[in-house]
C-alpha positions in Angstrom: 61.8 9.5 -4.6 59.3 11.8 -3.2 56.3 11.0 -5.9 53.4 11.0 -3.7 50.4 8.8 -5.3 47.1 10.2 -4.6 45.5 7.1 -5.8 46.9 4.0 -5.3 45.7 0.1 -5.7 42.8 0.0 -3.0 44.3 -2.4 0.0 42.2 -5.1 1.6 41.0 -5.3 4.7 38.5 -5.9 7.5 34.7 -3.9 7.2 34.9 -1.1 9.3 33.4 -0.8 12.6 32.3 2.3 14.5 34.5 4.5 15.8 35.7 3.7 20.0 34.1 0.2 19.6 36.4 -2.6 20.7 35.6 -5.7 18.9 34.5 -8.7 21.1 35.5 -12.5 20.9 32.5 -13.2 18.7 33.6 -10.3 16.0 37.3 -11.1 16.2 36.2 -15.1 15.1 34.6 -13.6 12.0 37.5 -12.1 10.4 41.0 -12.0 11.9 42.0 -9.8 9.5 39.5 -7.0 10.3 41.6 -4.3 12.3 41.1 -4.3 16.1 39.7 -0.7 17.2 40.5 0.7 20.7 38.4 2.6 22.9 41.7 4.5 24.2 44.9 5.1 23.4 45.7 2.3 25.5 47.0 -1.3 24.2 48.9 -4.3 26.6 51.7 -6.2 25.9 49.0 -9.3 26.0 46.8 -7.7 23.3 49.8 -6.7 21.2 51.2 -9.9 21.5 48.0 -11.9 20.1 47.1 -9.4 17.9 50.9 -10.0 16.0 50.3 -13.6 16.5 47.0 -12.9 13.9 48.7 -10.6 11.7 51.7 -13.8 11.3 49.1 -16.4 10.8 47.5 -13.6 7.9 50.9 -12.9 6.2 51.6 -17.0 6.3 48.6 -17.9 4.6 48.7 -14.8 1.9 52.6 -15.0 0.9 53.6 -19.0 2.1 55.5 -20.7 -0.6 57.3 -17.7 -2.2 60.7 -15.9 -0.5 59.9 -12.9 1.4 61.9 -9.7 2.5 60.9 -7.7 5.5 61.8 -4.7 4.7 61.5 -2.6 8.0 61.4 1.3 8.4 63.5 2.6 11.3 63.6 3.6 13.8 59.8 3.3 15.2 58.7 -0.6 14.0 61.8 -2.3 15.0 60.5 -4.3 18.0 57.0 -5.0 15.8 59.4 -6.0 12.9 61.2 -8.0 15.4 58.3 -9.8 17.0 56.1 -10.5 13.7 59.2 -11.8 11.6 59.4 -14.6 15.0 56.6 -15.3 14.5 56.7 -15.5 10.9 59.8 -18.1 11.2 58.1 -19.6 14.0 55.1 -20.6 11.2 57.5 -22.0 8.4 57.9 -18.7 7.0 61.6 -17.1 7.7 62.2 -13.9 5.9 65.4 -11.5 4.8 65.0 -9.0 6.5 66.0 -5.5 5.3 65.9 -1.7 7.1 64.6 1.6 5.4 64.9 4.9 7.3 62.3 7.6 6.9 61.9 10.7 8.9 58.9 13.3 8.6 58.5 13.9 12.2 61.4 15.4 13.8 60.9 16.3 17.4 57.5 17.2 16.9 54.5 15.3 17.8 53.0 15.9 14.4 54.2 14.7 11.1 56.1 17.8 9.1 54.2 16.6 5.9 57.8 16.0 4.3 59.3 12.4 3.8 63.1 11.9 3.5 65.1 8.7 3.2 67.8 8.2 5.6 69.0 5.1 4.9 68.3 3.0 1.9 67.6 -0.9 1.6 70.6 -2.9 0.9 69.5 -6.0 -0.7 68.0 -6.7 -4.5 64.2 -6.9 -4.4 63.9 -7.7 -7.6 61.6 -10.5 -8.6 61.3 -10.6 -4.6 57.8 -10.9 -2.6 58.6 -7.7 -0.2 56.7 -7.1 3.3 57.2 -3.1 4.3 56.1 -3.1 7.4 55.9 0.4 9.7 54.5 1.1 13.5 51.7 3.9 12.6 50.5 5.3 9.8 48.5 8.4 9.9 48.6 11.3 6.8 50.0 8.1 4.8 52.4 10.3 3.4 55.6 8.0 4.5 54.5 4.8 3.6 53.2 6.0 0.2 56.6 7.6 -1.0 58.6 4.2 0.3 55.8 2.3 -1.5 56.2 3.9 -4.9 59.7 4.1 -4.3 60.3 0.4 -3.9 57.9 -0.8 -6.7 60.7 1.1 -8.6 62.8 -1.9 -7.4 60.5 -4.2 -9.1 59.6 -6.7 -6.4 57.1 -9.7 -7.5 55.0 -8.1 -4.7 55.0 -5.4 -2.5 52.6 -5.7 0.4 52.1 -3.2 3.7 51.9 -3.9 7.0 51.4 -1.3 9.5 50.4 -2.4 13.4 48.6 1.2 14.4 46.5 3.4 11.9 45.5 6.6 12.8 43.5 6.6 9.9 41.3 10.2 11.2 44.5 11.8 9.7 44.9 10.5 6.9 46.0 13.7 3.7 46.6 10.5 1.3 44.4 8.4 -0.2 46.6 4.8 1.0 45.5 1.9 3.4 48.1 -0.6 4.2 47.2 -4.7 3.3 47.4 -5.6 7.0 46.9 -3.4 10.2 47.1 -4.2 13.7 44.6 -1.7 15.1 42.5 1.5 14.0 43.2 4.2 17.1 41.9 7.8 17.8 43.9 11.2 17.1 46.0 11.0 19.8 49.9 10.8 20.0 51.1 7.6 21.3 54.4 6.3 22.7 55.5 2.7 23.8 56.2 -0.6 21.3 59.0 1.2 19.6 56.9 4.6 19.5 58.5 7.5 20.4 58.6 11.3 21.2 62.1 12.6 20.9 63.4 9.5 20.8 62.5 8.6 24.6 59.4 5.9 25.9 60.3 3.6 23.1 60.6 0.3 25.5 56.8 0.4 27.1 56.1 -2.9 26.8 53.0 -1.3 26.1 51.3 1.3 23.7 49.8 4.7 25.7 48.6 7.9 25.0 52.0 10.4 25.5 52.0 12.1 28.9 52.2 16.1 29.1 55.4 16.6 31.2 53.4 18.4 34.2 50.6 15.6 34.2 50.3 14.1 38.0 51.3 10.6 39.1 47.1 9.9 39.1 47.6 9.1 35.1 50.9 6.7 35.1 48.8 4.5 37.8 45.4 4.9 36.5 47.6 3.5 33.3 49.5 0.8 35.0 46.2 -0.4 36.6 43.9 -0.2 33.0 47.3 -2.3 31.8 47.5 -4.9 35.0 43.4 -5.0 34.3 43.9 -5.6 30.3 46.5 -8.4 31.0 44.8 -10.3 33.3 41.3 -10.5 30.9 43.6 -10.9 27.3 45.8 -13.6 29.0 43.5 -16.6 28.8 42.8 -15.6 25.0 46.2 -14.9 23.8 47.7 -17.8 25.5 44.6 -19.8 23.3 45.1 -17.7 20.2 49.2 -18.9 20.5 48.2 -22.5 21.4 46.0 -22.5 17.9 49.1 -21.1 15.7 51.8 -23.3 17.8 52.9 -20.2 19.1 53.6 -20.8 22.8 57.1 -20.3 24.2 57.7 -22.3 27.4 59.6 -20.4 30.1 
């Protein structure tokens, strides 16, 4: 444990765009698996919600027909775990699911640069397609040390799924298979992001307030998210409709 790989087998995904550009309808029907980019650190539950929808529909048609672990690093992509192995099972595709827990960030809003395990997978992976899947990746430094540490478990395959990548940041050279959305340098909070283990349970993703910022920001906030639900409804609820996805009330 601890082996960081400066070079690792490049990943695949979507050309990139332009920093701040948010991809429009027309881009999105190109290629779902190109990485959505946000003009603010600002993402709805709406657009989170379609956007795991996509990243179910990608895993599906990449690993269908083989058994699959999630294997899931705590604490910060619990809910995203949750909701894309739903939606996994909702598609024919029901995973183990496994927990790995890694801490480099402490109570700081900046990643220490040090990666330690704090709790180990319990199942074999051996022989085993294997999903890791993580909230953010940023320096890459976590999810390449669980990466080389879990190919020591010899799984048929070992993908990476990551929902946010902060990829400005990035110290090693490591791009997950499947990402949810490229943001800017800021520090986020919401989804199962944290600071000091508090905001966790925003339904949504948002920049982290300052603790003397004024009431203007949380409703210029709820406003952009009121704004952002209301335009992503109509497509998500159409996305969902495509991959059966639609839970009735």
């Amino acid at each position: 444990m601890g082996i960081f790989k400066e070079s690792l087998p490049s990943r695949k995904r979507g050309p990139a765009l332009p920093a701040f550009i948010t991809m429009s309808s027309q881009d999105k029907s190109k290629s779902t698996n190109t990485p959505l980019l946000v003009s603010r650190p600002f993402i709805s539950d709406i657009q989170i919600q379609r956007r795991v929808a996509q990243l179910a529909g990608e895993i599906v048609r990449d690993l269908s027909g083989s058994s699959l672990t999630v294997v899931a690093i705590l604490k910060g992509s619990f809910i995203f775990a949750a909701d894309l192995t739903r939606r996994l099972s909702n598609l024919g595709l029901t995973p183990a699911v496994d927990f790995i827990r890694a801490a480099s960030y402490g109570d700081k809003d900046r990643s220490s640069g040090e990666v330690k395990i704090l709790w180990d997978v319990t199942m074999p992976l051996e022989g085993r397609n294997v999903l890791l899947i993580d909230d953010i990746i940023d320096t890459g430094r976590t999810m390449s040390c669980l990466y080389s540490y879990l190919l020591e478990r010899k799984p048929r395959l070992l993908r990476t799924c990551c929902l946010l990548d902060k990829s400005s940041r990035r110290e090693v050279k490591f791009n997950p298979d499947y990402i949810g959305f490229v943001i800017p340098d800021f520090f986020v909070v919401g989804y199962g992001l944290d600071f000091a283990d508090s905001q966790r349970c925003l339904p949504y993703i948002t920049e982290r307030q300052n603790d003397d910022d004024d009431d203007a920001n949380a409703n210029a906030d709820a406003d952009a998210n009121a704004d952002a639900n209301a335009n992503a409804d109509a497509d998500a609820n159409a996305d969902a409709r495509v991959l059966g996805l639609i839970l009735e009330p």
